[in-house]
Structure formats: C-alpha cells, structure tokens
C-alpha positions in Angstrom: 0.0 0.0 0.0 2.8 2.2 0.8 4.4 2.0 -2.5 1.3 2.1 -4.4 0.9 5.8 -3.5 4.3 7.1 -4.9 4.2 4.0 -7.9 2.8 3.1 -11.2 3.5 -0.3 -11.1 4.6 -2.6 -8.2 6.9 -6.0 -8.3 7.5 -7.9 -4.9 8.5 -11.2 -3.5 5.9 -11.8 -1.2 4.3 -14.5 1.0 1.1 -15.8 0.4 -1.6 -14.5 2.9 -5.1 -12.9 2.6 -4.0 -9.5 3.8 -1.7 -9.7 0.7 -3.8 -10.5 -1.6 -6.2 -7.7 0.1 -4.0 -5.0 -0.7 -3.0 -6.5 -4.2 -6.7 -6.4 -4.8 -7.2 -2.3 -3.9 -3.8 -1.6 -6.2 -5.7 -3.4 -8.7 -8.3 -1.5 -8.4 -6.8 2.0 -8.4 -4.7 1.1 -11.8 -1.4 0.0 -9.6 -0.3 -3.8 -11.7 1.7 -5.6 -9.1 3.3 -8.5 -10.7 4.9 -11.6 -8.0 8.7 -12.0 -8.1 10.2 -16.1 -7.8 7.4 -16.9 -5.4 3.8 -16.5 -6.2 1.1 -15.0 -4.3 -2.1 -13.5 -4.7 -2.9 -15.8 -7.6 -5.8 -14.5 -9.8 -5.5 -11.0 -8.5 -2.0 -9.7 -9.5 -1.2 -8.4 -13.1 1.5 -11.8 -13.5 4.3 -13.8 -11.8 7.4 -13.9 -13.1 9.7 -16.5 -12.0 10.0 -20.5 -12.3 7.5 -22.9 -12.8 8.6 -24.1 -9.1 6.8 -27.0 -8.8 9.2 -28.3 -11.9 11.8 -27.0 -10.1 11.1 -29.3 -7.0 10.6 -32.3 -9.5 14.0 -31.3 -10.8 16.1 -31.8 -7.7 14.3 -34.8 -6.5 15.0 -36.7 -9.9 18.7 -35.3 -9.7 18.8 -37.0 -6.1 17.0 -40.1 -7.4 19.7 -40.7 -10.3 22.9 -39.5 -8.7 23.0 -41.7 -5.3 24.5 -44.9 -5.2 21.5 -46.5 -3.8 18.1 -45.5 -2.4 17.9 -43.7 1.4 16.7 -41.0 3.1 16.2 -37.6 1.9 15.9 -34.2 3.2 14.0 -31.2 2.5 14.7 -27.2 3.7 12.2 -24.3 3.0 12.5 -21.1 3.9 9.0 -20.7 5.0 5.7 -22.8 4.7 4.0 -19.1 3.4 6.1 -18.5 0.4 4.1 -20.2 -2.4 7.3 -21.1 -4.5 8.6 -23.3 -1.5 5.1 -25.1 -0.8 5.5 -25.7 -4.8 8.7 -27.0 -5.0 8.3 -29.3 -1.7 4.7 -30.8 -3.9 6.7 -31.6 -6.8 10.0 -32.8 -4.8 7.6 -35.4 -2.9 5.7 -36.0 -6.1 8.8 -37.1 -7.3 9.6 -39.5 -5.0 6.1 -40.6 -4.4 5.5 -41.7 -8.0 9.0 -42.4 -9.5 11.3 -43.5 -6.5 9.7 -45.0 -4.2 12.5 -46.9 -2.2 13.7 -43.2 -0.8 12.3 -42.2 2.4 11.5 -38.0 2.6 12.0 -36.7 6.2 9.9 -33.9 7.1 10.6 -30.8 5.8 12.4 -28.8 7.6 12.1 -24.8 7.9 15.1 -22.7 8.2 13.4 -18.9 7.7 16.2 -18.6 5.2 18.9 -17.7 7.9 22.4 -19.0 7.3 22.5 -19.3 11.1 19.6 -21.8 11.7 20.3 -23.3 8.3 23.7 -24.1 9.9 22.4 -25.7 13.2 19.8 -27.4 11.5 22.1 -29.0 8.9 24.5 -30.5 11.7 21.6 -31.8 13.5 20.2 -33.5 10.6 23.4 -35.3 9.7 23.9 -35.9 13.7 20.8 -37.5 13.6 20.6 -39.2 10.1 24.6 -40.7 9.2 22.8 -42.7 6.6 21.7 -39.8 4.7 21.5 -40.1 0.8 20.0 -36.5 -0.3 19.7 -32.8 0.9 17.6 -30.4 -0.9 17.4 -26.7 0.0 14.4 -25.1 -1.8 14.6 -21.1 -0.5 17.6 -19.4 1.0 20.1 -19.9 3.6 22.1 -22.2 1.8 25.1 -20.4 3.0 25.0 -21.8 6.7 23.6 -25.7 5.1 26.8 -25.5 2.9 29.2 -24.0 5.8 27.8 -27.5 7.3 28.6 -30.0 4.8 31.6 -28.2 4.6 32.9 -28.7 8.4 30.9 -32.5 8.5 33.4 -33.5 5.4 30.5 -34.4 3.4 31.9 -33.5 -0.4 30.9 -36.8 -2.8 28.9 -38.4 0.4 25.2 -37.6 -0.4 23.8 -35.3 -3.6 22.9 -31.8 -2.6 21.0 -29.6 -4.1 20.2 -25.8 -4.1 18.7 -23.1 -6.2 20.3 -19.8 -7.4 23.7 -19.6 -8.5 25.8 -17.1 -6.2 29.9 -17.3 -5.0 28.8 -19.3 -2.3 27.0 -22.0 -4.6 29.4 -22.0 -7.2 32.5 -22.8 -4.9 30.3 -25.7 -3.2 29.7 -26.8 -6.8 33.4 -26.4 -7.7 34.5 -28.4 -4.2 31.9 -31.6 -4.3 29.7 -30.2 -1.8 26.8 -29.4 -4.0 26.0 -31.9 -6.7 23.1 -29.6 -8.4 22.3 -25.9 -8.4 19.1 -24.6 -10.2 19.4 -21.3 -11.6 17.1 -18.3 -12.3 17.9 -16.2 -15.6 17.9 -13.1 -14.0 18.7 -11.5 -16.3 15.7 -12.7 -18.8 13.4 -12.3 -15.7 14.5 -8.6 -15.3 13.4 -7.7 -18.8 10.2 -9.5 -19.1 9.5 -7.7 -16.0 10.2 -4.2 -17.6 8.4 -5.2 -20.4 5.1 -6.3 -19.0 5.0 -3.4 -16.4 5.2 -0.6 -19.6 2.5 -2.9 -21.5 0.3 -3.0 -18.3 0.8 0.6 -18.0 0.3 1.0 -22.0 -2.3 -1.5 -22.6 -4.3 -1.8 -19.2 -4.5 -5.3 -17.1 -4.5 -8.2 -19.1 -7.4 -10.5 -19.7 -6.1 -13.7 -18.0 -3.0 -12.9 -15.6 
C-alpha cells in the first residue's frame, strides 16, 4: 500500500496471505499492476508472476537425487517458509517425485530454516547428527550459505547429492569443491526484462485479460 501511493507499477517477493492479496486487490483496483517475483502469491488477483514454474523446479532436484546416489535412502527437505508459495511448490513436486517415481527413498519432514544462514547451519548439523545414513539434501529457499558451511565442516563433499537453487559465490565454490551436486538457476537477467516489459505494456495496454 505504501508504495502504491508514490508507484505506477509494483513488483515484490511476497508470502502468500489474505492480507496480501487484500491489498493486491485495492492496487488493482486503483490502476497500480503488481506483478509476483520467484514466489507467487495472490494468484488470480496480481497483473502476473514472473519466475520458475517451481513445482518443476522441486521435480528437478528430487530426480537429480534419485539418479545421482549410489542406492536409495533418506532424503531431506529445507524451505525457507511454509508461506512462500514457491517453497510449498517446490516441496509438492519434490515429494511428487519421489512418491511416484522413486519409491524406495524415504522423505524426512521438511524442515524450515526462515532462510537464515545461522539456523540453516544448526539445522544441517543436527540433521546429519541425527541421520549418518543420509543419501540427499535439498534446499528449496535461501540460507544455503549456513547448510553448505555444514557439509563443509561434516566433510561431506561426494557423500550424499545436494541440491540448491540460485547460483551465487557461495554456490558456485560448493559446486566447484563436491559439496553441492546440483544448483538450479534463475535467468535473472531474462526475468528482469520480461518484468520491464510487461509493467510498460500494463501501463500502455491496461491489465490483461487472464493474468
């Protein structure tokens, strides 16, 4: 709301919660297109979402788990919040996955690290303190920094596939050392101009038909 009175056009990473999609639905209503950024939320309601298709994305890393250990075992799951759309998307299609193609793995529950590096860290080193045996380690949101600083110290390079999205120093060095196996990548830079694009047409053209 703030931003809609000094804005034309509004972008945002957002959680998904009525009060969101309350005061997507007045900028809509005044003229002010807010488009979703990587995670979606207010579905039917904003101008467009821009971003993955997340429950692929979630498929993605489960079948990179599923063909890259030696045998089947247990697998876990981070997300940075159960309220960001994209994570609940990715977690469906990363049990999907499983569920319907490999079977013999067993997914843990899903573990929440509010994208902190911090409780990413403490939560890693409990999860291999509590589960030696484990075979995969997906991180669907952010604080990948602290799960890798974890592998790292655990001397877990080549001893379970590991998986993470968005490719930063960080990631790249874990991919470059062993310790992640997989990182999904937006195209920013693709994602940037879209964004540009459909704002000026919203602006131009008015709200499209079918967001």
């Amino acid at each position: 709301r703030d931003l809609g009175s000094r804005s034309q056009a509004i972008a945002a990473v957002a959680v998904e919660h009525p009060s969101v999609d309350a005061a997507v639905a007045e900028l809509e209503a005044a003229g002010i297109p807010v488009f979703a950024l990587l995670s979606d939320f207010a579905p039917g309601v904003r101008e467009g979402y821009l971003g993955l298709d997340n429950r692929k994305v979630g498929r993605t890393a489960a079948w990179a788990i599923a063909k890259m250990t030696a045998a089947p075992g247990k697998v876990a799951l981070f997300v940075g919040s159960h309220r960001f759309l994209g994570h609940e998307m990715r977690e469906i299609g990363f049990r999907t996955f499983f569920r319907e193609a490999a079977p013999d793995f067993t997914v843990l529950d899903t573990l929440v690290n509010l994208e902190a590096p911090e409780l990413a860290h403490e939560a890693t080193l409990d999860l291999l303190h509590r589960h030696p045996d484990l075979a995969g380690l997906y991180v669907a949101g952010g604080g990948m920094e602290g799960v890798i600083a974890a592998l790292r110290e655990e001397g877990m390079a080549g001893r379970l596939v590991a998986v993470c999205n968005e490719s930063t120093a960080d990631t790249r060095a874990a991919l470059a050392d062993g310790i992640m196996t997989l990182v999904i990548a937006t195209p920013l830079e693709r994602l940037c101009r879209a964004l540009v694009d459909q704002m000026g047409r919203a602006l131009l053209a008015g709200p499209a038909d079918a967001p």
